[in-house]
C-alpha positions as CSV (number, residue, x, y, z in Angstrom):
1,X,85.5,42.7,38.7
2,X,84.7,43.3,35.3
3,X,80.6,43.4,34.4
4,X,80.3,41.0,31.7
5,X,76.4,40.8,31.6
6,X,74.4,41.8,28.0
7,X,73.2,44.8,30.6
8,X,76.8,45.6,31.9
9,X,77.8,45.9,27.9
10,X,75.0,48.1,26.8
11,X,75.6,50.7,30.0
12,X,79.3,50.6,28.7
13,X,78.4,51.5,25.3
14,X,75.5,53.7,26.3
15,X,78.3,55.5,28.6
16,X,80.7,56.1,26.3
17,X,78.3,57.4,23.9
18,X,76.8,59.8,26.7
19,X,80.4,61.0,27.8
20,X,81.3,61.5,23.9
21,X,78.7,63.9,23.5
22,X,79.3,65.8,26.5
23,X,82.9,66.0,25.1
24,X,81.2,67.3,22.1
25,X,78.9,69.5,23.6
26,X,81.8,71.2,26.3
27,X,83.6,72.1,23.2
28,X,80.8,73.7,21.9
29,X,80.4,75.8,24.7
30,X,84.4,76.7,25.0
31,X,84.6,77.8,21.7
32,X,80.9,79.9,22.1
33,X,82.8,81.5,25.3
34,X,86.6,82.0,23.4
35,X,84.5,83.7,20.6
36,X,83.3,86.4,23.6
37,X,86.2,86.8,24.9
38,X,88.3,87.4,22.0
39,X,85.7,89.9,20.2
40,X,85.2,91.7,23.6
41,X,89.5,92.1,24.3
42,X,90.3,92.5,21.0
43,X,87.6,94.7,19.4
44,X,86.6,92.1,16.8
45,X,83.7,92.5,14.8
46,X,80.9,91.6,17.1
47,X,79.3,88.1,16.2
48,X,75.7,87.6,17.8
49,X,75.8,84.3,17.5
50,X,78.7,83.0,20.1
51,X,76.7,83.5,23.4
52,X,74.1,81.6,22.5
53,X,75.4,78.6,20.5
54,X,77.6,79.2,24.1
55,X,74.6,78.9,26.3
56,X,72.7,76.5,24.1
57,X,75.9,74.2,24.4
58,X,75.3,74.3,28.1
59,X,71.9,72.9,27.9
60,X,72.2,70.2,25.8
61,X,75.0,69.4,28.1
62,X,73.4,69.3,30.8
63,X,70.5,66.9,29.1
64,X,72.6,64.7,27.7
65,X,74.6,64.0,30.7
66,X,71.9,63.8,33.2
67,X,71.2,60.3,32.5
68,X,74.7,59.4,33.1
69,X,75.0,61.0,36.1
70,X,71.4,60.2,37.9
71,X,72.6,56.6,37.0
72,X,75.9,56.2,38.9
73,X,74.0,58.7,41.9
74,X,76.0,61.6,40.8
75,X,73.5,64.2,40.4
76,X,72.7,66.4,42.6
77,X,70.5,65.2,45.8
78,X,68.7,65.9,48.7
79,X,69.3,63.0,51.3
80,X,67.2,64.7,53.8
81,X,64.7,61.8,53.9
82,X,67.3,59.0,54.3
83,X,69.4,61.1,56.6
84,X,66.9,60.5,59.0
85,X,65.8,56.7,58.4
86,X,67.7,54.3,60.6
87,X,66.5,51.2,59.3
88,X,68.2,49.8,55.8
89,X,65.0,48.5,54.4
90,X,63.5,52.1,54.9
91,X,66.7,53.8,52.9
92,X,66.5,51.4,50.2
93,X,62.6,51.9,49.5
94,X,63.0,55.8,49.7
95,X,65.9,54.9,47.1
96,X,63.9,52.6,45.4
97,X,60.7,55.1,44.6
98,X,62.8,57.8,44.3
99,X,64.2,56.2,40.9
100,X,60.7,55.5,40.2
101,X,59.5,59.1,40.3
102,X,63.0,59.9,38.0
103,X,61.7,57.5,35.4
104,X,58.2,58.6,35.4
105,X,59.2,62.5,35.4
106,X,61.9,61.5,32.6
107,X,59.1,59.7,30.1
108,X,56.8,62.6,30.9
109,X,59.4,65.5,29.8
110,X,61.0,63.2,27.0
111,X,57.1,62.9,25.3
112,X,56.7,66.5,25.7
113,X,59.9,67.1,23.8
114,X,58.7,65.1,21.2
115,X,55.1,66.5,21.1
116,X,57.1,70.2,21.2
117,X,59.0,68.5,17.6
118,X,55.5,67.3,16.2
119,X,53.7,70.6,17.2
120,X,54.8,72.5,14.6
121,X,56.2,75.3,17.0
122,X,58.2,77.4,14.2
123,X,60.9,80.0,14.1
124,X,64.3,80.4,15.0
125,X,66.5,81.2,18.5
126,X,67.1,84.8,18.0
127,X,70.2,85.8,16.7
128,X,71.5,81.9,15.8
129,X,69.1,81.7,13.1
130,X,68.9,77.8,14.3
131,X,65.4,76.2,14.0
132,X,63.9,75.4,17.5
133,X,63.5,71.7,16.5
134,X,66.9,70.5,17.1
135,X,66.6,71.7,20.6
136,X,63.3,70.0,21.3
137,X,65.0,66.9,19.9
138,X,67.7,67.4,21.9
139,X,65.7,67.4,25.2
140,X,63.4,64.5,24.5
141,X,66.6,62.6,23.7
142,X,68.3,64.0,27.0
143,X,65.5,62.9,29.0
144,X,65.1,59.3,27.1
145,X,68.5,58.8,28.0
146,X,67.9,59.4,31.4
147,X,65.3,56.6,31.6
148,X,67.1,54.2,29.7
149,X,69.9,54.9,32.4
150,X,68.3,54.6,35.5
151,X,66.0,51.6,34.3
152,X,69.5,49.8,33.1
153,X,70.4,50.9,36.7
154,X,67.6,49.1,38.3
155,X,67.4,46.1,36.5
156,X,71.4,45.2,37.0
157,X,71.2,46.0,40.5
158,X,68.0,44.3,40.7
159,X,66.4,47.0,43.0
160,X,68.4,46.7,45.4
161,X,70.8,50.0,46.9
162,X,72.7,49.7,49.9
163,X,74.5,52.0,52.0
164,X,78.0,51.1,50.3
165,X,77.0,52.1,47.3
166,X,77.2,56.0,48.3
167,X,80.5,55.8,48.3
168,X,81.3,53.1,45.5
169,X,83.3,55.0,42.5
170,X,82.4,55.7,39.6
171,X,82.5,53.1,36.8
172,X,85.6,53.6,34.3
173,X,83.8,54.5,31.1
């Protein structure tokens, strides 16, 4: 069944968006790793640079994706506390507040991100010569994103989780 609701349309878009910057940012990070490789095996003039435009890649991977994945309950979890609830109503509260505490963390770090932009912190990553401030940008947005997600996740399933939805696949982006 296809979600045709103005919130099923913006987590489409907001997906494909998402996933198009991971794409982005995996290639960053092969090409950061290729660059190693190749100057290490073939005695190439050493470039600084390609481990950490290589590990930075990773990061901002990781941020930018996390919303996507906390959204569809991809991200890594501990289901300790629901393992050992019997009762459905209990699971879906611990699910319930645990989305809460993801949003609330999520603003927190996104406004620190931005306060980290506005503060004026100066200087470059070491050998990349790249201004801090894209990063900072990059994490408030990560973290933004992961709000937007799981809030667009709450509202279209109005609150509710059930036990099905563990194992429900993944939308098609």
């Amino acid at each position: 069944m296809q979600n045709t609701t103005i919130i099923g349309r913006v987590r489409r878009v907001l997906s494909r968006v998402e996933v198009a910057l991971g794409v982005v940012m995996m290639v960053v990070v092969v090409v950061g790793v290729a660059l190693q490789v190749l100057q290490r095996y073939l005695h190439l003039t050493t470039v600084g640079w390609s481990g950490e435009v290589a590990m930075m890649g990773l990061v901002v991977l990781s941020l930018f994706l996390a919303g996507y994945l906390a959204a569809r309950d991809q991200h890594i979890t501990l289901e300790f506390i629901d393992g050992l609830l019997r009762r459905p109503r209990a699971i879906e509260a611990v699910w319930f507040v645990s989305r809460l505490i993801v949003i609330v963390v999520a603003a927190a770090f996104a406004f620190a991100g931005i306060q980290m932009v506005d503060s004026g912190v100066s200087g470059n990553l070491s050998s990349v010569a790249v201004p801090k401030a894209p990063f900072f940008i990059a994490t408030a947005a990560g973290f933004l994103l992961v709000v937007v997600d799981v809030v667009l996740d709450l509202v279209e399933r109005r609150g509710r989780f059930t036990p099905a939805d563990r194992s429900a696949t993944p939308a098609v982006v």
